[in-house]
Structures are given as C-alpha cells and as structure tokens.
N, C-alpha and C positions, 0 to 999 in steps of 0.2 A: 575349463580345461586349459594349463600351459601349454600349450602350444612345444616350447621351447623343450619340455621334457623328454617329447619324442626325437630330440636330435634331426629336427629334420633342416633342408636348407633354409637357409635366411628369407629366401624370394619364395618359399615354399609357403614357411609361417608367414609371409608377411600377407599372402595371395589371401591364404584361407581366415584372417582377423582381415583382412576387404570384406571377401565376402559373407562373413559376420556369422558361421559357423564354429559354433563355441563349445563342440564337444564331440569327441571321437562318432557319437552316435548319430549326429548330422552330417558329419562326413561317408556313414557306414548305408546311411539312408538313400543315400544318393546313386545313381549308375556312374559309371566311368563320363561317358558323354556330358552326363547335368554337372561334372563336378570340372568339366572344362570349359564349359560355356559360364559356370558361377565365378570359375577361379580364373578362367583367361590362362589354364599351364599347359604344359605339352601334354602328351600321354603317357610319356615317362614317367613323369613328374605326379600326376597324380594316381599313376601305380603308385609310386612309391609313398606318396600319400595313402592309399588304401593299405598298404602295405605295414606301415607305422601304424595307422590307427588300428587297425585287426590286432597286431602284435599288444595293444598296450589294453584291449580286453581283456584279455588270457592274462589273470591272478599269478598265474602260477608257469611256467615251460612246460612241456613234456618232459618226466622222466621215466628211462626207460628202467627196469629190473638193476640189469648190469651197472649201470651211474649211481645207482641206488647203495648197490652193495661196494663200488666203490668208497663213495664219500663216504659210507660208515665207515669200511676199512681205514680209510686215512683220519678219520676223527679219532678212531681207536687207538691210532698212534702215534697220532699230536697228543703234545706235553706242553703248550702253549695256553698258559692261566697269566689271569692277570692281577697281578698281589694286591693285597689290602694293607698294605703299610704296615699288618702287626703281625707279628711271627705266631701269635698264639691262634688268630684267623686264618693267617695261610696254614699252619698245619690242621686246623682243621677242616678248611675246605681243599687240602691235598697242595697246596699251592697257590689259591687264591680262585678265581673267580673262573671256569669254562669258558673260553671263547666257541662260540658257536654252539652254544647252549644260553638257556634262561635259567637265573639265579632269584628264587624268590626270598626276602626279608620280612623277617614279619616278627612284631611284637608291639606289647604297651607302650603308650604314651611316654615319652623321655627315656628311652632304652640307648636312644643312640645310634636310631636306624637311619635317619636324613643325615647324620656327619657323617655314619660310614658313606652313603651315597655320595656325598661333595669329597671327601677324601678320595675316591674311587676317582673322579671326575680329576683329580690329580694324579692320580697314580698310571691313569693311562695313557700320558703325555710323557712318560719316562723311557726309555729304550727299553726293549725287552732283556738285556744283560741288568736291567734294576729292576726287572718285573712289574714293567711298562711293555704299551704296543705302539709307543712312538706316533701319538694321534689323538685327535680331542676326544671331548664326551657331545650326548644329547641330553640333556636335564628336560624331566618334563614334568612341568607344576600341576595339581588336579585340585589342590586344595587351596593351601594358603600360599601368598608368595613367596619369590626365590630366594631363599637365607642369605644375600649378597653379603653383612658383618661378618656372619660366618664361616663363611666362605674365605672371605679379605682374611680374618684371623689364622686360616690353615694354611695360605696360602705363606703368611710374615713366619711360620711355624715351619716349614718346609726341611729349612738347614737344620732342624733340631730333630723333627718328627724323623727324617729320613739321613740322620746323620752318616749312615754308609755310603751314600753316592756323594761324590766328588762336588764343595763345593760353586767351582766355576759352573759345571751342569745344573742345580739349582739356581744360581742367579742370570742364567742366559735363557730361561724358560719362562716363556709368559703366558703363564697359567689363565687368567682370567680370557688371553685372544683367544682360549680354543677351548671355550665351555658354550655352548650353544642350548639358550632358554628358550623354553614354549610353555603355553600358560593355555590348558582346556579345559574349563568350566564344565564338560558334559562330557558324555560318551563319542557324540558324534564330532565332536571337532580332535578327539583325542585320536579316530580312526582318520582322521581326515590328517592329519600331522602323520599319523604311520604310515600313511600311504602315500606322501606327497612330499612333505619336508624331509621323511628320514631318509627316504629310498633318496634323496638328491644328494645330501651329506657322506653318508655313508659309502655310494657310488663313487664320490669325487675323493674319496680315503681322509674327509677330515673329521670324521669320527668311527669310532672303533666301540664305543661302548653309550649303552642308551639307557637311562634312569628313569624310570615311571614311579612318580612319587604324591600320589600312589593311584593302584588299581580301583581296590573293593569300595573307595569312598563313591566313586562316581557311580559304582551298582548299587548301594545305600538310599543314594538320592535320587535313581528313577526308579528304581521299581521298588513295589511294597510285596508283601511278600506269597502271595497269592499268583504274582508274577514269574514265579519261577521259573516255568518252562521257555518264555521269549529272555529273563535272564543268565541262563545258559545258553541258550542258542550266542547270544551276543558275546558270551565270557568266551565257548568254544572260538566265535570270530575273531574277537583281542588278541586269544592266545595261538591265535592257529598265526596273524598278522605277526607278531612278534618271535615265533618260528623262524618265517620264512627270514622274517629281516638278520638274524641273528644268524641263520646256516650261509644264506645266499652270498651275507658281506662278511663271513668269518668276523663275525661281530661278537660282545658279549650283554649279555640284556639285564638288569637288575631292577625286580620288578619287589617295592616296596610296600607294606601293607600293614594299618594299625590293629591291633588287635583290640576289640569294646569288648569282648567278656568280662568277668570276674576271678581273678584269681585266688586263691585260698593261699594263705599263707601259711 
C-alpha cells in the first residue's frame, strides 16, 4: 500500500511505515488502542487513520438515485468530445471521442489502430477551442513496446497534420512531457496500474485520456477456452474499472483491440 495516496499527514504516514503496517488491512485489523501503542499517535490521529483506510476499501462511494440521475442529465448535455485530428473520424464519431465514456477500436493487423491511439495521445493536449482537453494521455502497452519513432514522427508532423491551429500553439507544446507509459505483461499488473497509477494522474488533472493498447491479447494469453466463465468475470472487472475511471475523472478511455479472424474479401 502507498501510504501517500490516502493523503494522510506526513507524521501520520511516516508513524505507520515505523510501525511496518503495509496495507489498509493491517491497520483495519487493529483496535484504536493497539494502533496507538504500534504507532505512538494521539487519538485523533489514528481516527483519522482508521478513517482513510475504511474510505480507500470502498471501490466505489455511495450513490444515491437522485446523483444518479443527475450525472446522466449533465452527460446528456455535455457536448465535450475529444477530435481525432480527421474530420472524416469526427463526423463519424459525432465529434470525436466521448469524454466520460469508453471508446472501443477494434480491427486487423496494420489498419491503423495504435497511430489513431498516439494521435489521440496528441490531440488531447490541445485546448478544447482545437478539440483538445488541455491535458496529457495514459498509454498502456499489453503487447509489444511503445511506438516511440512513431510517435517522434506525429509529433515533427503536427504543423502540417493540424494545420488549422495557430502555429506558435503547436511549437510551444511539448507533446512527448505529457504522454505517460505503462508496460503490463498480464491481467493483473494491468488492474494494478488502473487502480493505482491512473486514479493518481488523472486526480492531479495530468491526464484526461487513457489508451489500453490492447485489451483481448492479455485474455488470449491466460485463459484457454474452457475458461470462460472466470474470463468474464475478469473482462466484467476491467471494464467495470475503466467505467468508473472514465465517469469519476470526466476522462475519455480508448480501449484498443486486434481482430485474429478471417476476413473474406
């Protein structure tokens, strides 16, 4: 456990890495009394330790009915998309990409789905009057590593690809400080990044948009296919996790996927 995540005091975190309590559940295990005779805090103090740790349990807040129907109401009348740098894209996803919704891509091999991703990962460091959210991205590798040529080449491309915005605004943007790589070989470091890395980023407002590139390879490679039922259970988890990240930070999610079929031509 970071410690640091739950924003607690300095003397707080520092009491509870003494006394070598390294996960909300050891703190939770404890009475008030043992947790001031381990930690040496006042009573204050380690309420409000119990207090933080109880809180960072809970997945999810309470929502009530009426918060419910709020936040639809107000998504229903955000117009706030994030462009894909091609006019024949934004019109057909209405404007570009849903913020606080998941956008899935999916097709064969060299379609051109990981440049749209890195373009994306530019476009939402633009103000929103260019169809930007003035904010980095999250790239997240599952397969091979991160296109960085390809990347450098969109980015030397920018004054040309995006020739309507002003170009003093494209040469004062520095695209590569605000793309943020993670690299998860499995399922379980890829939950362990959405639940840990992104909620940190995303909270602090230096990303607004998170790439999973991609989803379906990492269910490929654990489960076979008699698996099914624990590989749903886990897909419903990923995607319930990228929900919450996506409504909670008014974020936009672009969740990438190759297709192995066969196409008939």
């Amino acid at each position: 456990m970071i410690w640091d995540q739950l924003q607690l005091k300095p003397n707080i975190s520092a009491a509870v890495r003494r006394a070598q309590l390294k996960s909300v559940r050891d703190v939770l295990y404890l009475s008030g009394p043992d947790l001031q005779r381990r930690t040496a805090l006042s009573c204050s103090e380690v309420q409000e330790l119990l207090t933080a740790a109880a809180a960072a349990c809970r997945r999810h807040r309470p929502t009530t009915a009426l918060q419910l129907h709020h936040s639809e109401h107000q998504r229903s009348k955000s117009s706030l998309r994030l462009s894909a740098a091609c006019p024949v894209l934004d019109l057909l996803l209405r404007g570009g990409l849903p913020v606080g919704a998941i956008t899935e891509l999916s097709g064969e091999s060299g379609a051109g789905k990981t440049q749209l991703g890195l373009q994306l990962c530019l476009s939402v460091q633009y103000p929103p009057e260019h169809g930007g959210l003035s904010s980095g991205a999250l790239y997240i590798c599952t397969e091979d590593q991160f296109p960085i040529r390809r990347l450098q080449q969109l980015i030397a491309g920018q004054s040309v690809l995006r020739s309507e915005v002003p170009s003093s605004l494209n040469s004062c943007l520095c695209f590569s400080d605000h793309i943020y790589i993670e690299h998860t070989a499995d399922l379980e470091s890829l939950k362990v990044c959405l639940s840990r890395r992104a909620p940190l980023l995303l909270g602090q407002g230096l990303v607004r948009l998170i790439v999973v590139d991609s989803v379906a390879s990492l269910f490929r490679c654990e489960f076979q296919a008699d698996d099914w039922l624990e590989r749903n259970k886990q897909l419903l988890t990923l995607s319930s996790m990228l929900h919450y990240l996506s409504q909670e930070f008014d974020a936009s999610v672009l969740c990438i996927n190759q297709v192995t079929d066969v196409f008939s031509q």
